[in-house]
C-alpha positions, 0 to 999 in steps of 0.5 A: 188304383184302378177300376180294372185293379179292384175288379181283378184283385176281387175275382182273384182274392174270391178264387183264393181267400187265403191272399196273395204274399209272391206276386209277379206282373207280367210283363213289365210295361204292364198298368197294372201295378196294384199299388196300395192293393197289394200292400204286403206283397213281394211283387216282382215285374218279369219278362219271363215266367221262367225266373218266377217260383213259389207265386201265389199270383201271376197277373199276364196281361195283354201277352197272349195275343202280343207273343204270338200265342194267339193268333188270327189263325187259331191257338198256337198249341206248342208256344201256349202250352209251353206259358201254361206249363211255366205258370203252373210251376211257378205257381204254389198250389192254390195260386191264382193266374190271372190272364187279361187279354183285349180281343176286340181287334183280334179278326174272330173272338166269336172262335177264340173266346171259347177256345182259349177258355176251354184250352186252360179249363182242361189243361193238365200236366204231371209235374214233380209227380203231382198232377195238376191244372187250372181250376177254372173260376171265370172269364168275365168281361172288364167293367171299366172296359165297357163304361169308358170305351165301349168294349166288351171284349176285354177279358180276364180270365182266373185260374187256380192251380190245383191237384188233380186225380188223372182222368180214365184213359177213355174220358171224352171230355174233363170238365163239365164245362168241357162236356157242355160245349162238346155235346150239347153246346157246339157252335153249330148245334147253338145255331139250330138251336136257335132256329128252332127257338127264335133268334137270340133264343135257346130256350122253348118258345123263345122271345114271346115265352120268355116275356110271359115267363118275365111277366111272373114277377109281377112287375119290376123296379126301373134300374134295379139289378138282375142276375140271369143264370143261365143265359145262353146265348144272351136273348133274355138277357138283352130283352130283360135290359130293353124291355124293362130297363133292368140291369142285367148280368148274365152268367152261363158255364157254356163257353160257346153259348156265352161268347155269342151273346158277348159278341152280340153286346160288344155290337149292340153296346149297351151298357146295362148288360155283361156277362161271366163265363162261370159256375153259378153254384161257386162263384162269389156273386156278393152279399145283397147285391141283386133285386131279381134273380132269374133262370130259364132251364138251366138248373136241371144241370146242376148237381149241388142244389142246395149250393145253388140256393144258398147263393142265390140267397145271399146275392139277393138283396133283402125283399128280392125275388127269385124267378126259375123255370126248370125241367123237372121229374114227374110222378110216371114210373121212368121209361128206358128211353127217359133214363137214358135220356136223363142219364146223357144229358146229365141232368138232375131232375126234381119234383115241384115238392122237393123244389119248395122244400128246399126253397124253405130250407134256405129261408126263403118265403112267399114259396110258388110252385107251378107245373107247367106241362101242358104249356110246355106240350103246347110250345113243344108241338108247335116248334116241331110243326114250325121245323116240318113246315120251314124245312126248306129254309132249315136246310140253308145252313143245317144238314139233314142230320141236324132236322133229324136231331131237333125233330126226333129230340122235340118226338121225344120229349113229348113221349117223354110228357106223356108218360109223365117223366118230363114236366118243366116247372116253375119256381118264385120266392122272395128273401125275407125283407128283415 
């Protein structure tokens, strides 16, 4: 029984509890075999989806790239769409695909890790009068993969198969998943992002800020585990890695943000870091597994709070401390502008005082708040100065549309502070060591 084995049958059994009794492995010269894991099970080793019914896994690896379906040119629609149909009728509802794929040697995995993730996140077909598609659970790296070869770009992704209610006829995007890395997350606007932060960086002040923002834990256990959430593009992870020997998992649902810091690591190849493309709030991270858990302004997007605490909660190890900058709403009546702003952006703000309560209600203690604001004014000018003053390195590789997009956005938020909408608070607590 494998290392790669036990990591997909744990993310498989996390996306459906109820267990797996029809299970086919394609294709046949498959590794994987699950012996002994999968005990009870029917399997059935296939060379084609077509002769699969009533699974509850299917376990496809290393067939995408190998048939044809993905390509150095892209995603091929027709041949993909025709795999991702079989599966969804073979499959029970509530079936788990799973979908290993090796894209180290593929010419440009920066384009097609966040293609294929988004291409079966959305994926939705009618059959038999239901219509259904892939709940999305992960796509995370093979741990065994980096530790015995220096790989990070062997990827599993877990789908569910579910029912779904038919999106409206003018809905841009499908999923939340798909609206971040269409709006707010394209490659290019990641790009300028990071310009304007820092290299490596999307989050204000970048690397400096973030050390200071690390430094708030008050100090930390060489070798111990991190859980980042929200870790875009991958700079504090790496810095958190570097800098105090930590090691560091990093999660973000940002397809686009999180294939650039995979493609960075597998470069870098430090074993101390790896990463999942997933939702936070609903993937099973495991009970007491980390020593801190970090995020910089990532959580304003999550509409379940108190799902978010309570499984914070139970990852962090006894005695562990949570660390969370954040926007957040402050006591000015909102201004058109700032709703509007709110609204797009889909964000869910919370005062510093609804912040400690709810930290309280999950049973953590030693409970800090902190408004940052002014700090937040401060980083916020300079970058705008930063972007007017270097304009003409900007435009190397940014449009003029772009300049305009960060210059009026940091414009913005400054009314926005000023008005006392917009604060960016801080959050620290420890899970009781008993």
């Amino acid at each position: 029984m494998s290392a790669t084995e036990r990591q997909i049958l744990r993310l498989a059994n996390a996306a459906a509890p109820a267990g797996f009794k029809q299970v086919a492995i394609l294709p046949r010269t498959s590794s994987l075999k699950f012996s002994g894991l999968l005990s009870s099970s029917t399997h059935s080793e296939v060379t084609s989806l077509d002769s699969v019914s009533n699974a509850d896994l299917i376990v496809v690896d290393k067939v995408l790239v190998s048939d044809g379906l993905v390509t150095k040119d892209g995603l091929q629609g027709g041949p993909l769409d025709s795999f991702l149909l079989s599966a969804l009728t073979a499959l029970n509802t509530g079936g788990v695909l799973v979908v290993r794929e090796d894209l180290s040697q593929h010419a440009n995995p920066r384009v097609t890790l966040p293609s294929l993730t988004d291409y079966v996140d959305v994926f939705r077909r009618d059959i038999s009068g239901k219509y259904v598609g892939f709940d999305f659970y992960c796509a995370e790296q093979l741990d065994s993969s980096i530790h015995l070869t220096g790989n990070y770009l062997d990827f599993v992704w877990i789908l569910r198969k579910k029912e779904f209610t038919p999106p409206a006829a003018d809905a841009a995007t499908v999923t939340f998943r798909d609206f971040l890395d269409k709006t707010q997350y394209t490659n290019t606007g990641i790009g300028a992002y990071e310009w304007m932060f820092g290299k490596d960086f999307i989050s204000p002040g970048g690397y400096d800020e973030n050390i200071r923002v690390l430094e708030q834990f008050g100090g930390f256990e060489y070798g111990a585990k991190m859980l980042d959430i929200g870790s875009g593009i991958g700079g504090g992870v790496r810095q958190a890695a570097a800098v105090y020997g930590l090691q560091v998992t990093g999660v973000d649902l940002s397809a686009n943000m999180l294939s650039e810091a995979i493609v960075r690591i597998h470069d870098e190849k430090d074993s101390r870091v790896n990463y999942s493309i997933c939702d936070a709030v609903t993937y099973d991270f495991g009970e007491n597994v980390y020593d801190y858990i970090f995020s910089r302004d990532c959580i304003q997007h999550i509409p379940d709070q108190d799902a978010l605490f309570k499984n914070i909660y139970k990852s962090l190890k006894p005695g562990g401390v949570v660390l969370i900058t954040m926007y957040g709403k402050g006591k000015g009546a909102w201004t058109e502008a700032f709703k509007k702003y709110n609204d797009q952006r889909f964000y869910h703000l919370q005062t510093l005082d609804e912040v400690k309560e709810r930290a309280l209600k999950h049973g953590f203690e030693a409970v800090h708040v902190e408004n940052m604001t002014e700090r937040f004014r401060e980083i916020l000018t300079n970058e705008r100065a930063h972007l007017e003053k270097e304009k003409a390195d900007f435009f190397k590789n940014y449009t003029q549309a772009e300049f305009d997009s960060l210059y009026n956005g940091w414009s913005a938020k400054l009314k926005y502070i000023e008005a006392d909408n917009h604060n960016w608070n801080l959050f620290r607590a420890r899970k009781p060591a008993h």
